[in-house]
C-alpha positions, 0 to 999 in steps of 0.5 A: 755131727759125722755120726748124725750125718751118717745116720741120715745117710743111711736112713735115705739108702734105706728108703731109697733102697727099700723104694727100689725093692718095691718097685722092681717087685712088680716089674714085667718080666724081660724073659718074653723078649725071647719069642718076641718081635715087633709088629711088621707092615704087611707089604703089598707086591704089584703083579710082578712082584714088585714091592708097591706099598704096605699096609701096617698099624706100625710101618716096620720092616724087621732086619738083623743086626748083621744086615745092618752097615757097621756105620749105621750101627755106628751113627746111632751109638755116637748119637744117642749112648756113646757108652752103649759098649761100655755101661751095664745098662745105664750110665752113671757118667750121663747121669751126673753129665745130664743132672749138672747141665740140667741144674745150671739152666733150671730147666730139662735141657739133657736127658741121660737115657740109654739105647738099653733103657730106651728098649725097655720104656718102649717095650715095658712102659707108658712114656709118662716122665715120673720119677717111678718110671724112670726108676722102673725104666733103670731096673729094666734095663739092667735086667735086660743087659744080664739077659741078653747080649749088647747086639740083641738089645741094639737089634731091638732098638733099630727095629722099634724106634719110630723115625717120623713119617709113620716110619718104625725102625731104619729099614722102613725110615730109610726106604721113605726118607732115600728111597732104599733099603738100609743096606745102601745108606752112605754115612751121612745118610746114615747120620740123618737118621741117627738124628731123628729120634730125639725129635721125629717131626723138629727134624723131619727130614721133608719139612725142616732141611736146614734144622736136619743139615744142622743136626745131621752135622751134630751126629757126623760130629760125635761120629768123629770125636768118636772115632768112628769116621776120619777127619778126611771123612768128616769134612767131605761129609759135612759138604754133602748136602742132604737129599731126600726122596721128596715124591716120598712124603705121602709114602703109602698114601694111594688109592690102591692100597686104600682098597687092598686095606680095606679088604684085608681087615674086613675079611681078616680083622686088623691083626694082619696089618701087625703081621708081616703079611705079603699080598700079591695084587694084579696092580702093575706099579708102573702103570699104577703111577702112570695114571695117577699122573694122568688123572692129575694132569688131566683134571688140572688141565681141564680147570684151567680151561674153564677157570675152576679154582683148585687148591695145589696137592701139597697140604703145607703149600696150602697153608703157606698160601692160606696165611699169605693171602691177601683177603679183601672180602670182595664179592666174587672173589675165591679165597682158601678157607680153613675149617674150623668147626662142622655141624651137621651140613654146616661149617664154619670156615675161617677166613684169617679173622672173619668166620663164615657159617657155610652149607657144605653141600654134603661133601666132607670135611673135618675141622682144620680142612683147608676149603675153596671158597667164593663170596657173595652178596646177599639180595636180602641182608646186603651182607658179604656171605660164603661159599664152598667150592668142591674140588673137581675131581676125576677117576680111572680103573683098568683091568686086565681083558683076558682075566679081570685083573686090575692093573690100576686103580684111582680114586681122584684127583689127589689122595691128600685132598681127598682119600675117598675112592670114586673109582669103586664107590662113587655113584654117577651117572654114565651117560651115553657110555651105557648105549652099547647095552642098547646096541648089543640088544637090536644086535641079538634081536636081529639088527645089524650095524647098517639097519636103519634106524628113525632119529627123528624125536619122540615123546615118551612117558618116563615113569621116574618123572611121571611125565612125557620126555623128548629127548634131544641130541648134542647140542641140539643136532637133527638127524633123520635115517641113520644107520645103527653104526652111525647112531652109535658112532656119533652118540644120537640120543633120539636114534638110541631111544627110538631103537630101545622103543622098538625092541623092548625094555626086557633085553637090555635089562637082561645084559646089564645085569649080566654085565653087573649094572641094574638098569632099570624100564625107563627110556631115560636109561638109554641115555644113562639116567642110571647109576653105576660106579667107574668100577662096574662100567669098565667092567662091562666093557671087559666083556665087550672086550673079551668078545662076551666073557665076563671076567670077575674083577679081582686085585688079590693074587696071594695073600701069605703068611710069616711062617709061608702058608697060603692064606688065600689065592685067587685066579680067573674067573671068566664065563660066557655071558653074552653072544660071541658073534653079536658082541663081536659085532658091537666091538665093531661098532665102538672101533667106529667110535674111534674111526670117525665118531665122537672118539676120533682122538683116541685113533692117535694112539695108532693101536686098535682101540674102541670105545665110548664117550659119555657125558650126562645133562648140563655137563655134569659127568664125563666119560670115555671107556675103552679097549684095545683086545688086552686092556681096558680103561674107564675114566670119569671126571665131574665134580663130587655134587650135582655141578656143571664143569662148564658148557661143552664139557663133554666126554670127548674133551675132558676125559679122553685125554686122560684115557689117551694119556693113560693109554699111550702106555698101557696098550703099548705093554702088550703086542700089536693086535686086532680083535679076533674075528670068531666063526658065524661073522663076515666082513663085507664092504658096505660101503665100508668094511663092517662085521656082521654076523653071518646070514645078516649080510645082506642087509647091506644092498642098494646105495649102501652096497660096494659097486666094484671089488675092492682089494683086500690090502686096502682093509689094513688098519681096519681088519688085522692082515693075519685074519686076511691072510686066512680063508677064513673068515671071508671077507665078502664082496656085495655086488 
């Protein structure tokens, strides 16, 4: 019996052992881990070097054993393979630990898994659970721990193993989950994150607080059976509750950094996400979050004004509030839907059981999007029918007057309902933002801000209609004579289209394409029936701004490789485009936007600003642009279709505010200043202060000129004191 048995015994070590040949003849071989090192994030910096976001196919930030806490190091070890010391690269002890409870509940309940044979599944191997991966996986391991040191495997793994949240590794994990490098985690920070890889998502520390708490306690607990923390130290931790950085959890989800994506992979290809890369941008990371928020706090203000429905930013809330809502299928009520399927321009939305077939009105979605809509009554059928509402959406870009540099950048109203960038692609309308190009035109043909200008209504025959088009002013105002600077201030369409009428199509044209925005010979287009993007508008302002000098708009300072080599470097480039004096007078003009027009809000920033607000037919799109002498901002807001955002809509009270709030900070970066005044222009009181360029002056006359002097301390405010102080430019009195 004994020698059968015996027999039998040797017969299974010979087939077991013959197996094992087998499978370890084809195995990779660890001796490429020499020069090998997990992809990196390449890691973008804001224009002062400050680290802003990244880029990456694997979110990893490489770090030495050495850089790594002891309690770090610890917290994993105690977790996951106590005997990680110890063991030749797999645990007999585990093995049969795990087997036995497996076998008591019939079921998978412990794995046996070593940090050593986890390095080499993830580096090796599919993660399939057959019985020849797991032999594989073993023979790995133990080849692995004769070629290299204990430290080097455990290295290995604290960089590779992937921590939920789009997190590789305990560097990156740290900086979403605390907001700090792995260098600053306490203890129990450090447990958190030793409990995440046996289920990133069951415990993702954003989502599931007391199911980490719980399994954070789990870690501290083998921390001190091991040895590892004191009993003092153990019960002060376990009283800590966990915190985390919840404004974290959309951690690399913005705009700019979408765009700076973008770029690098269309000229370099994906690789350079995996590539440890370090791009240096002109985006200022503080304004940048500052006018996030001022969109999102503008948007929202202005749906509460006017009852838009709008869905909250956080998609868990969403859903939260989907599968608590009460729905009745009333008529005219609005509901949260759930995509479920799409076809074409339809959708089919779900409202809890009931499904509804709606147009999606050519915006975009995907199944399992969470959508507003509202109910209504079919004339025809009697049946209840669905809607989708779109989001109301708005956009800002900044840049850098000087140089063209953008400091922000924000393509809607939220990045989580909608990553699609308006700033730089969305295609608007601008409305009564495009007149400056109109003005500046008269301005180079001859006119001066104090001509004057006939504002009664015209007919005229519009070739994009085929038709003859009257034009009409905000809210059906009548003006008769007006001077430029009055027309301009106060945005009358019949004035601007009058004036286009008397000098010319040809012109203007000329300037917005040196400005980078195709106007097209339609009279309409003095009242913005163009397209442009918030993107090239802002631009155009720049060079308003920069009194003609255009500056290229540029995001990309450096851009530099692992081994320090200068992959590209960007700087400046600006050329004169337009007249210096002409536009200086135009800048003018648009303070008078500011002063006492249709921007007057913005004068309470108490900084010199100009600009122009926008606003196109039935409140379709908002604008305002604008400038102090150092930057320039361009926000527009509207819906992603053809809809009106409600009667009075207009430039000035929807998106103002958030150029007001954004700009509360950003003029404030930079000195108090005035525009320069260039030779060839004066100031003459007429009977205000006004610029003009010199030998224009004497349009001023008549009821328009200043009956006695006025002294030159009362032009404060309006012309900077430095310029005053000077002989010139000469501030000229008409008699």
């Amino acid at each position: 019996m004994w020698k059968i048995l015996a027999l039998i015994a040797a017969v299974l070590t010979g087939l077991v052992s013959l197996l094992i040949f087998i499978l370890s003849i084809n195995l990779p071989s660890v001796e490429t881990l020499k020069t090998w090192k997990p992809p990196e994030a390449t890691v973008v910096y804001d224009a002062k070097d400050r680290p802003f976001g990244d880029v990456a196919v694997q979110r990893r930030y490489y770090v030495s054993l050495e850089d790594i806490p002891k309690h770090v190091r610890q917290a994993f070890i105690s977790a996951e393979d106590r005997n990680f010391y110890k063991h030749f690269g797999i645990d007999p002890v585990a093995i049969l630990r795990a087997a036995i409870a497996n076998i008591r509940h019939r079921e998978i309940k412990q794995g046996a898994s070593t940090i050593t044979q986890q390095v080499a599944r993830n580096l090796f191997l599919t993660p399939d659970r057959s019985l020849k991966r797991k032999i594989r996986e073993a023979l790995l391991a133990i080849k692995l721990e004769r070629a290299y040191s204990k430290d080097q495997i455990l290295e290995w793994y604290l960089n590779y193993i992937y921590l939920g949240q789009g997190a590789y590794g305990v560097e990156a994990a740290s900086r979403i989950y605390f907001g700090k490098s792995v260098k600053e985690l306490t203890v129990d920070e450090a447990a958190v994150l030793a409990g995440l890889p046996k289920a990133p998502t069951k415990y993702n520390p954003f989502r599931n607080p007391e199911r980490v708490k719980e399994r954070r306690d789990y870690v501290l607990t083998r921390m001190y059976e091991d040895g590892y923390i004191t009993e003092e130290e153990y019960k002060r931790f376990l009283e800590k509750p966990v915190r985390v950085r919840l404004e974290n959890r959309y951690y690399g989800m913005d705009y700019f950094l979408d765009f700076v994506k973008e770029y690098l992979v269309e000229k370099y290809g994906e690789l350079i996400l995996a590539g440890g890369y370090r791009v240096y941008t002109t985006v200022d990371r503080d304004l940048q979050r500052h006018a996030v928020e001022s969109v999102k706090r503008g948007v929202l203000r202005v749906a509460k004004a006017n009852g838009i429905p709008f869905l909250p930013e956080d998609p868990y809330e969403i859903a939260k509030r989907y599968e608590e809502q009460s729905v009745e299928l009333k008529a005219g009520k609005v509901y949260i839907g759930k995509v479920l399927e799409t076809s074409g321009e339809s959708l089919k939305v779900g409202l809890k059981e009931k499904v509804f077939e709606v147009d999606r009105k050519g915006l975009s979605f995907e199944r399992g999007d969470y959508v507003l809509v509202r109910l209504y009554m079919d004339r025809k059928t009697k049946e209840i029918r669905a809607e989708v509402l779109p989001d109301l959406q708005g956009a800002l870009v900044s840049i850098e007057v000087s140089t063209g540099a953008i400091r922000a950048l924000v393509g809607g109203y939220s990045y989580l309902r909608s990553p699609f960038n308006r700033a730089v692609y969305a295609k608007r309308q601008p409305g009564s933002a495009i007149k400056p190009v109109i003005y500046l035109a008269a301005l180079m043909k001859g006119y001066t801000q104090a001509s004057l200008i006939d504002a009664t209504p015209r007919s005229f025959y519009d070739p994009s209609t085929r038709r003859e088009w009257t034009p009409d002013n905000y809210e059906g105002a009548e003006y008769g004579t007006v001077t430029l600077r009055q027309a301009l201030a106060k945005s009358i369409n019949t004035a601007t289209v009058n004036l286009l009428a008397d000098i010319g199509f040809d012109l203007p044209i000329e300037i917005g394409r040196s400005l980078g925005i195709e106007l097209k010979p339609y009279y309409s287009m003095a009242l913005g029936s163009i397209e442009t993007t918030p993107l090239q508008l802002t631009s155009a302002f720049q060079t308003f701004a920069n009194l003609g000098i255009r500056c290229e708009p540029y995001f990309i300072r450096k851009i530099v490789a692992p081994d320090g080599s200068v992959l590209e470097e960007n700087k400046p480039k600006c050329e004169r485009v337009l007249p210096e004096q002409e536009t200086r007078v135009l800048v003018d003009m648009l303070r008078a936007v500011v002063l006492e027009g249709t921007g007057v809000a913005a004068s309470s920033l108490q900084r010199v600003v100009a600009g122009k607000t926008g606003t196109t037919n039935d409140y379709m799109d908002a604008w305002f642009v604008g400038f102090s002498p150092d930057i320039v901002a361009g926000v527009w807001v509207g819906f992603d279709i053809k809809r009106s955002m409600g009667r009075g809509m207009a430039g000035a009270r929807v998106a103002l505010p958030i150029w007001i709030d954004y700009m509360s900070v950003a003029s404030y970066m930079y000195p108090y200043r005035d525009f320069p005044i260039p030779d060839g222009v004066v100031v003459v009181n007429c009977p205000k202060p006004m610029l003009f360029v010199s030998g224009t002056e004497n349009v001023c006359t008549g009821e328009q000129a200043t009956p006695e002097e006025k002294p030159a301390n009362e032009l404060e405010g309006i012309v900077d004191p430095k310029y005053l102080k000077k002989e010139e430019p000469k501030v000229k009195e008409i008699p």
